[in-house]
C-alpha positions in Angstrom: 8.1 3.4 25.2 7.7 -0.1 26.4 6.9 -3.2 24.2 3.7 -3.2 26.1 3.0 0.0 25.1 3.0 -1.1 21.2 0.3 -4.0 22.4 -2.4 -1.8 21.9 -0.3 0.2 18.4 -0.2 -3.5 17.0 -3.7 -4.4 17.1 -4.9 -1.0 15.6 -1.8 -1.8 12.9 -4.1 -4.9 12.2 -7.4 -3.1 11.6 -5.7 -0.8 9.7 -4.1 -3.7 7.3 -7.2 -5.4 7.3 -9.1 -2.4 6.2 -6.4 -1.4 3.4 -6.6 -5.3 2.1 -10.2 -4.7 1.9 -9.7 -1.3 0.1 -7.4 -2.9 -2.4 -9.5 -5.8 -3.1 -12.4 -3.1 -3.7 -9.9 -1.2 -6.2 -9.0 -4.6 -8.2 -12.4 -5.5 -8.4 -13.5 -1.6 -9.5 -11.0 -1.8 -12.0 -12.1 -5.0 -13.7 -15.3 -3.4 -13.9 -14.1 -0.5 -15.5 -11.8 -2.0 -18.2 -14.6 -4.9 -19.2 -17.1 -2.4 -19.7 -14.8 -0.3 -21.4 -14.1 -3.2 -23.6 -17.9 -3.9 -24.0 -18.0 0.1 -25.0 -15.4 -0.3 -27.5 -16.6 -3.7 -29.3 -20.3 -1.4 -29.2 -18.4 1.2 -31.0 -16.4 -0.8 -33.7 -19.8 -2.0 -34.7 -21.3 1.2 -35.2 -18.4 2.0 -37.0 -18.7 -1.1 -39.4 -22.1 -1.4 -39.8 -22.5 2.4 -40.8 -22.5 2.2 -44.5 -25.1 1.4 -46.3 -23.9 0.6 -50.2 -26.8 -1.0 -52.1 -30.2 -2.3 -51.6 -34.1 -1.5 -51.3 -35.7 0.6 -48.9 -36.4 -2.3 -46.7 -32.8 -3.0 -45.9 -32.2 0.6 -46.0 -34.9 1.0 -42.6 -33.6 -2.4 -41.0 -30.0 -0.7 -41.2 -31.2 2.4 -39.7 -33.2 0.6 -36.6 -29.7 -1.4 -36.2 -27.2 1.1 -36.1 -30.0 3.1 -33.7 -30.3 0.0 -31.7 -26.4 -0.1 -31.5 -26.0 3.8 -30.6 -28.7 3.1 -27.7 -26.5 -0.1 -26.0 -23.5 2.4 -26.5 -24.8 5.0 -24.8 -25.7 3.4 -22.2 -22.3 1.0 -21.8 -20.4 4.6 -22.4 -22.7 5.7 -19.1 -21.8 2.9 -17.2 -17.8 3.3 -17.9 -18.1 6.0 -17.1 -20.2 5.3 -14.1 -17.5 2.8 -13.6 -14.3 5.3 -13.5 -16.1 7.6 -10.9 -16.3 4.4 -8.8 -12.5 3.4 -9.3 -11.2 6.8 -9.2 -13.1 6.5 -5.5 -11.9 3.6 -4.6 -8.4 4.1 -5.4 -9.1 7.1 -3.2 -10.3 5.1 -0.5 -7.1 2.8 -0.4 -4.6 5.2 -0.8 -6.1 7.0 2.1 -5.9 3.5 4.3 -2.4 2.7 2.8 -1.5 5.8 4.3 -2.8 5.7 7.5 -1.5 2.2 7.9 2.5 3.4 6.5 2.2 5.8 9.7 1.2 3.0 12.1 3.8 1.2 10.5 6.4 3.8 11.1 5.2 5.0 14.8 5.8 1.4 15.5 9.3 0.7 13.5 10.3 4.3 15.0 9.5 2.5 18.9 11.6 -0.5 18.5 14.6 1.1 16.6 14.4 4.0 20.2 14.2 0.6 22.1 17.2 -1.0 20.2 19.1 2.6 21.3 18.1 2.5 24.6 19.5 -1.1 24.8 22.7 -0.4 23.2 23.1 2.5 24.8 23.0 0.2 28.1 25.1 -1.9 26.9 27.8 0.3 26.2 27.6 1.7 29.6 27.7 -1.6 30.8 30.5 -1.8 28.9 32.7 1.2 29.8 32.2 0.0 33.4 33.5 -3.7 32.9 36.6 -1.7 31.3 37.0 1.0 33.6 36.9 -1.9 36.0 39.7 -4.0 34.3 41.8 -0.8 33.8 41.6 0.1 37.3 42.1 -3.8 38.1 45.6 -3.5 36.0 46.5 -0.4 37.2 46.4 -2.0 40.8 48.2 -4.6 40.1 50.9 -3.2 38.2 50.9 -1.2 41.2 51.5 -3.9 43.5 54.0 -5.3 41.4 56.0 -2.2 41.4 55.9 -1.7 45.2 56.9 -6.0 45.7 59.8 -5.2 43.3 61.0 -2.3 44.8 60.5 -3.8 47.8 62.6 -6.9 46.8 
């Protein structure tokens, strides 16, 4: 494979980062959602909790207490719908970027697999490139030793 072969690898490598950015950013923002409505869930339950006991008083404050604590249990129920609401929607969108993460790691590796076989290729070049200029040299020695040995027999 060519470098211009990974032209077009490179630009779907970007939609693919682009959309797992995207999917991240939709996960942070899903989880703030879900832990402050969790913590609106939980301050809606520590005043039920609190506000439960009724120790002294007329009938009057007795009623109001009621109507309270059922006025309480109504906005918890509802914020305990909406975490939960909330966790579906995180659990999804946690689902959603580990889906792109993972289809952008295997873009990411079809690509760093192509230019680690390129780097091969080009060392593998080179070292033939290599064993030739040394074959040469050797077989530039060996003559010339040659020679030598024939002038000095010779002499």
């Amino acid at each position: 494979m060519s470098a211009r072969h990974d032209r077009g690898l490179r630009a779907v490598s970007r939609v693919r980062d682009v959309r797992e950015r995207d999917s991240r950013i939709g996960l942070q923002q899903a989880l703030r959602e879900e832990a402050s409505l969790q913590s609106r869930l939980d301050v809606l339950e520590e005043a039920m909790r609190t506000h439960g006991a009724f120790i002294s008083g007329d009938m009057r404050q007795f009623v109001a207490l009621q109507q309270s604590l059922e006025a309480l249990r109504g906005a918890a129920k509802e914020a305990r719908e909406a975490a939960d609401a909330a966790a579906v929607i995180s659990a999804s969108a946690r689902s959603h970027w580990h889906h792109d993460k993972t289809r952008l790691s295997a873009v990411e590796g079809l690509l760093e697999r192509r230019a680690d076989e390129r780097r091969a290729e080009v060392e593998k070049k080179e070292s033939h490139e290599l064993d030739d200029v040394a074959g040469r040299l050797w077989l530039r020695a060996k003559t010339q030793h040659t020679q030598n040995a024939r002038k000095e027999a010779a002499s």
